[in-house]
N, C-alpha and C positions, 0 to 999 in steps of 0.2 A: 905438173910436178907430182910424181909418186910421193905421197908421205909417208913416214917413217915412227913407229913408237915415239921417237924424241924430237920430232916436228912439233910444233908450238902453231897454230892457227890465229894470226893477228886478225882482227876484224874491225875494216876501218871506218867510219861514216865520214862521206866528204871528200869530195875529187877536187878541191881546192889546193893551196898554196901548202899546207898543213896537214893535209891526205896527202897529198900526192907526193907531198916532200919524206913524208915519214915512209909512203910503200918502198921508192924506188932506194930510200938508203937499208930500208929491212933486206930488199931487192939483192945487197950484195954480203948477205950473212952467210952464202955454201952450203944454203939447205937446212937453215938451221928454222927456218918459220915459212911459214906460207901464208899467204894472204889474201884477202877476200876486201876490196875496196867495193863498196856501193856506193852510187850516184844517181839522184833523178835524172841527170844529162848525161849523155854518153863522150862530157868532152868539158877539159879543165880551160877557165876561164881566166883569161888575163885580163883584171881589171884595171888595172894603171892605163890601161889604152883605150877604155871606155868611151873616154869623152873624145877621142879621135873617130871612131866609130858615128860616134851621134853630129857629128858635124861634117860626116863624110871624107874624112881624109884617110881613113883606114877601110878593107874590106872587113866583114865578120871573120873572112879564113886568117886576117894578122892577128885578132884576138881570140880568138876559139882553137884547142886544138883536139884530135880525138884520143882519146886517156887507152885503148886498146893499142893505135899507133906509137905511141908515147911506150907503154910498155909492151909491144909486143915481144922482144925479145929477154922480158923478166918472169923465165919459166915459174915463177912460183908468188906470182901474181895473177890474181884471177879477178877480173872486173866484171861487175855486177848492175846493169841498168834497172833501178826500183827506187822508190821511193820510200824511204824510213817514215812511220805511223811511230813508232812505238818502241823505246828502248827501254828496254829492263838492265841497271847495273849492276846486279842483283846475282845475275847469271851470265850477265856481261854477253846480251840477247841483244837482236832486235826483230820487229816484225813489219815488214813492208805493205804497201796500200796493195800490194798486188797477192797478197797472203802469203807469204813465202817466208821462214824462218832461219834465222844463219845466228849459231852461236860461236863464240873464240876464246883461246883462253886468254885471252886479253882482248878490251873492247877500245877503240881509240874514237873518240868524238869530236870530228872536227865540221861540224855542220855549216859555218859561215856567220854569214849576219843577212838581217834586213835591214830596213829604212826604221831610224825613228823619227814618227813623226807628231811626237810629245802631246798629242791628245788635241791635236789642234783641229779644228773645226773642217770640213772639206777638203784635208791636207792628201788624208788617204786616197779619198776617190778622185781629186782634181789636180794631181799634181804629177812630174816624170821624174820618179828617182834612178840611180843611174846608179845601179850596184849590182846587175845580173846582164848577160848577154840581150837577151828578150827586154830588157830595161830601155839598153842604148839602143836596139833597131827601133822601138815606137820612137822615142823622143827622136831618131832622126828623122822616122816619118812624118812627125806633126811637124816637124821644124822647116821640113821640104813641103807638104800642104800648103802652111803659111803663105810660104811663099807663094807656092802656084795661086793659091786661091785669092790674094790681093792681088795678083797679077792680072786676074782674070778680071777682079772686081776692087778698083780700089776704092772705094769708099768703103771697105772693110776694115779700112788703116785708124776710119773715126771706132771701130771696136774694140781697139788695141790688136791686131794682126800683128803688127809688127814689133810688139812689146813682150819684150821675153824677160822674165824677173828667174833671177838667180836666189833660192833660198840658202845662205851658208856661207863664208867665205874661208874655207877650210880648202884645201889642193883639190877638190871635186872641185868646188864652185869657181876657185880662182882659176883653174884651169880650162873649168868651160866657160867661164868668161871671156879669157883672151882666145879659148878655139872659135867660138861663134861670132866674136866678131871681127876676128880672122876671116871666117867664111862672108860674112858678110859684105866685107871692104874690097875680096878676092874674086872668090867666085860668082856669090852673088850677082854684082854690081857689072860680073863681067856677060853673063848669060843672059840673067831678066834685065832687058833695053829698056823695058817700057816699066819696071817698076822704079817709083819711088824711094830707093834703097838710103835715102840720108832720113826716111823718117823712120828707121828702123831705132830700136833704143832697147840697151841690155841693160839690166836694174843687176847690181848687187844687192841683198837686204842682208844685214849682218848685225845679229842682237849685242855683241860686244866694237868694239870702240876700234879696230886694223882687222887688216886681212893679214891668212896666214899667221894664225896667234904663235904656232909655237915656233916660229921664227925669229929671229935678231930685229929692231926695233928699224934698222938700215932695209932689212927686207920688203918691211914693211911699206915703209915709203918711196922705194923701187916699184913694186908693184903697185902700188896706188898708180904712181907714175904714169908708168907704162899701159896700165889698163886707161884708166883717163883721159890718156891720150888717144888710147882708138876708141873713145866714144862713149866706155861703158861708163853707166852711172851707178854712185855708189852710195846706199843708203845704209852709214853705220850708226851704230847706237839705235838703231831701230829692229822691231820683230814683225812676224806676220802673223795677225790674231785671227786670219778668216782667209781660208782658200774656196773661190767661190767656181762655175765653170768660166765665167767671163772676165773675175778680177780677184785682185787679192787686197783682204781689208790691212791697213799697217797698224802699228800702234796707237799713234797718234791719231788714228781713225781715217787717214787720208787711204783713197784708193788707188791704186795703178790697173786699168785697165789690161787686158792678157786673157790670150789661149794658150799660153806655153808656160807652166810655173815650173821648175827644175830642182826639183830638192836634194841638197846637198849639204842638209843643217844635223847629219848624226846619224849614228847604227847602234843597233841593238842586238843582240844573239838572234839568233832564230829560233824558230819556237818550240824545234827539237830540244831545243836549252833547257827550256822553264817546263816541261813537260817528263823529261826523264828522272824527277825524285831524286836530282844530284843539289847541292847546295849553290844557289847562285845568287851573284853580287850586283854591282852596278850594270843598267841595263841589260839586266836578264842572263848576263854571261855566267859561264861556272866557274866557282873556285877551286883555287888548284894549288899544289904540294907545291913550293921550290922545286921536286922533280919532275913536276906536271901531272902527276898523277890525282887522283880524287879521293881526300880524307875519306874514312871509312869504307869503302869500293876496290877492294884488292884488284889487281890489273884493269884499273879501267882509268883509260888518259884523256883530258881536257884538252884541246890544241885549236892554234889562231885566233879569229876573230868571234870566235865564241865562248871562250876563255877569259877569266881576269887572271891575268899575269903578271904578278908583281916584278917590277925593277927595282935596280939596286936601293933606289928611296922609300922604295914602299905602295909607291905608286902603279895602280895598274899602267900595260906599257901598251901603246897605241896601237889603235886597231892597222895594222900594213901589212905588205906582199913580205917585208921581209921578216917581220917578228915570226908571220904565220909559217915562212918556209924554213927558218931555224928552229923554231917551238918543234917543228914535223921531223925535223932527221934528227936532235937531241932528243924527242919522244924513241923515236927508234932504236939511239945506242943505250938509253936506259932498258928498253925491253930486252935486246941482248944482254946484259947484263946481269937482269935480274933471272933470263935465261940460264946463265954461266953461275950464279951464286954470287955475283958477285954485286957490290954495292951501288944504288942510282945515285945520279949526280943532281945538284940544285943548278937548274937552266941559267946561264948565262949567254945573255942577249950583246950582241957586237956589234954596237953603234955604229954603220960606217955612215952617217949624217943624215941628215934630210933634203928634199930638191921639190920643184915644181916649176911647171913651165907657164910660163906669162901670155906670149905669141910669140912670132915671129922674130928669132935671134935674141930673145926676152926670156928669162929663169933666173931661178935664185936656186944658189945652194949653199948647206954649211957643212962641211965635209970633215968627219974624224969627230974623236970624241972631243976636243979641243975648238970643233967647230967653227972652221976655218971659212969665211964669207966667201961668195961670190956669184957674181951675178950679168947679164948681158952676155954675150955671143957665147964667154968661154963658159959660163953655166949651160949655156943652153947644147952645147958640142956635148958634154959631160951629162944630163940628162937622158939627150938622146943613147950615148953608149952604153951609161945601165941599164936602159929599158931594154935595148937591144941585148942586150949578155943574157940576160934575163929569161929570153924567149927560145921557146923548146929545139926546136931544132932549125941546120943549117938554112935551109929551106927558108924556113919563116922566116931565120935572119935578115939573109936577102932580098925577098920580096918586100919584107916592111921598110928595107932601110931604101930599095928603090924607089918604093911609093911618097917617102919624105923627102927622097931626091926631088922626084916628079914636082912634088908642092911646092918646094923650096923655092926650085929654080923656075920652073911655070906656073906656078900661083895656080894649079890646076887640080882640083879636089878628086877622089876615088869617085866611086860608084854612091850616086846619088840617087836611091832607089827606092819609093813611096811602096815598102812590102809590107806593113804591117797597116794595114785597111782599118781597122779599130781604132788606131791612132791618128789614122790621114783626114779619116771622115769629120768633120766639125759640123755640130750643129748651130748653124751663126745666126738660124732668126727662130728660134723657140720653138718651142712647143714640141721637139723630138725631131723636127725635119730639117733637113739636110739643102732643100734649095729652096732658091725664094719662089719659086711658083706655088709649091704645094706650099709654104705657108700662107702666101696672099689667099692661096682657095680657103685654108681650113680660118682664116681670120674671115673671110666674106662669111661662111658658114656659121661662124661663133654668134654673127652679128646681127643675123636672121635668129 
């Protein structure tokens, strides 16, 4: 896009739900802004399909899409692969780890989130959180190890091999609960002959008292239900004081044995957040104007899951795909606006309900602001169809909704593929090694 005296240069951080929402609606101003979106990845992530991903029933190509594809034909979008070090609000800058400097007269910060993982003891280093594309391929590759590696060796089963603990019971954890052991009762059972697959055991641990808190209390006991029934076990009113690499300590001091911990207990900003000299609130997010933008910080906007965004109560509004992708195009017609002279508006957020899926023909949803129940088959049809609306183009549409076909109807999982080698490799007898020969030799050595 040639720019023009009265071009306005938006500058966005964040190829999420809240970047990418706010580029492609600036996308149809007629030349009125141009835009410079930066991303460490060259490709916006759908994480609602996450846990599909990590249990194999989806490829990475259903969740990942490429943000150039996406807008190639939004002449006045320019995408930018780097990664943000350093943002000045100041000048409404930033400076990337690659050295490279891009200012705008407006700065939009929509960085994301990471894992919180509340200061807890070996949480960081021994556990698979599930909130980045690179997140969900490890965790499926340890989750596919496991399995090979009790296959090959089961008395690995007395190590916990086959004990996977869910930390959280919030729509991450309740929904990888019922995907895993999904895959377990399916695929698994269908493939590995010779494993053991009924000593396999999914742990819920959840510090508060249901699953799916912000749910109707009806949900709540659906989903116990449901999950219960294929298996998983569910440890509420309890926390996890100690992530170890072989186990995890509980509160009550009891152990569960495990090479799989899956954290799914909280987010916090990322740490472009707590680093740019903006004022930030609960879990490191920033605060923000009723029209999103950042007290004192002329042109510079807060947006998504890095963001505290007050709702109608007062309350910050929940970290989701949708807060994040309406927070991004209302960020947008406020900058046309304030473009035009004219006044920004205070964000309001459009409840269309909440949902999460259990397994197999298993979800809950409350739908409208009135929050209308419902749950089993006709939740679970309804699920699927927002996810699906949701996703970028026609293409993907199809592909994903045949690959749920495939599963439905043949209990037959995607691409089950041990690529992330870091995550595959377990060290199950100590001392750094990887198989029992070399640690028999380096224990015969110790012992001389």
């Amino acid at each position: 896009m040639t720019a023009t005296p009265e071009t306005k240069h938006v500058l966005i951080v964040g190829g999420g739900f809240a970047g990418l929402g706010c580029a492609l609606e600036l996308a149809r101003s007629g030349g009125r802004v141009r835009v410079t979106l930066i991303d460490r990845h060259n490709y916006h992530q759908f994480q609602p399909l996450f846990y599909q991903l990590a249990t194999s029933q989806l490829s990475v190509n259903d969740v990942s899409f490429s943000l150039r594809r996406i807008c190639c034909d939004k002449k006045n979008i320019d995408i930018k692969l780097a990664e943000v070090a350093k943002v000045d609000p100041q000048t409404r800058s930033v400076h990337t780890k690659e050295d490279e400097n891009y200012q705008g007269d407006y700065l939009v910060v929509a960085a994301g989130s990471q894992a919180n993982f509340f200061r807890i003891p070996g949480a960081d280093a021994n556990t698979f959180p599930l909130y980045s594309l690179t997140d969900a391929e490890r965790l499926r590759s340890r989750i596919l190890a496991l399995f090979e590696d009790t296959d090959r060796d089961p008395k690995l089963a007395e190590q916990g091999s086959l004990n996977f603990v869910i930390v959280g019971a919030g729509p991450t954890g309740t929904e990888m609960a019922g995907g895993l052991a999904d895959m377990i009762h399916t695929t698994v059972s269908a493939e590995y002959a010779d494993l053991a697959v009924t000593a396999a055991r999914v742990y819920i641990v959840e510090r508060g008292g249901t699953l799916l808190a912000p749910f109707s209390q009806r949900a709540h006991e659906y989903a116990s239900k449901v999950l219960q029934r294929d298996g998983v076990q569910l440890r509420l009113n309890s926390s996890v004081t100690e992530v170890h690499p072989g186990h995890v300590v509980l509160g009550d001091g009891s152990i569960i044995k495990t090479r799989c911990v899956i954290w799914g207990a909280g987010l916090m900003a990322a740490p472009i957040a707590n680093t740019a000299g903006l004022p930030t609130g609960r879990g490191g997010r920033i605060q923000v104007e009723p029209d999103l933008t950042v007290a004192g910080f002329p042109g510079v906007y807060a947006l998504g899951d890095c963001a505290n965004i007050a709702g109608p109560d007062g309350k910050a509004l929940p970290q989701l795909g949708s807060v994040a992708l309406q927070s991004g195009k209302w960020a947008a017609k406020n900058i046309l606006a304030d473009i035009e002279g004219k006044p920004r508006r205070a964000f309001h957020y459009l409840d269309k309900g909440i949902m999460a899926m259990i397994g197999r023909n298993a979800a809950v949803a409350e739908v409208g602001e009135n929050r209308h129940e419902l749950n089993g088959a006709v939740a679970y049809a309804m699920w699927l169809g927002v996810h699906l609306a949701l996703l970028t183009t026609l293409q993907v549409k199809v592909e994903t909704f045949v690959e749920w076909i495939w599963d439905y109807f043949l209990q037959e999982r995607g691409p089950q593929l041990l690529d992330r080698s870091d995550a595959a490799r377990i060290d199950w007898y100590g001392d750094g090694t990887d198989d029992k020969a070399t640690a028999a030799i380096a224990a015969a050595t110790a012992a001389k």
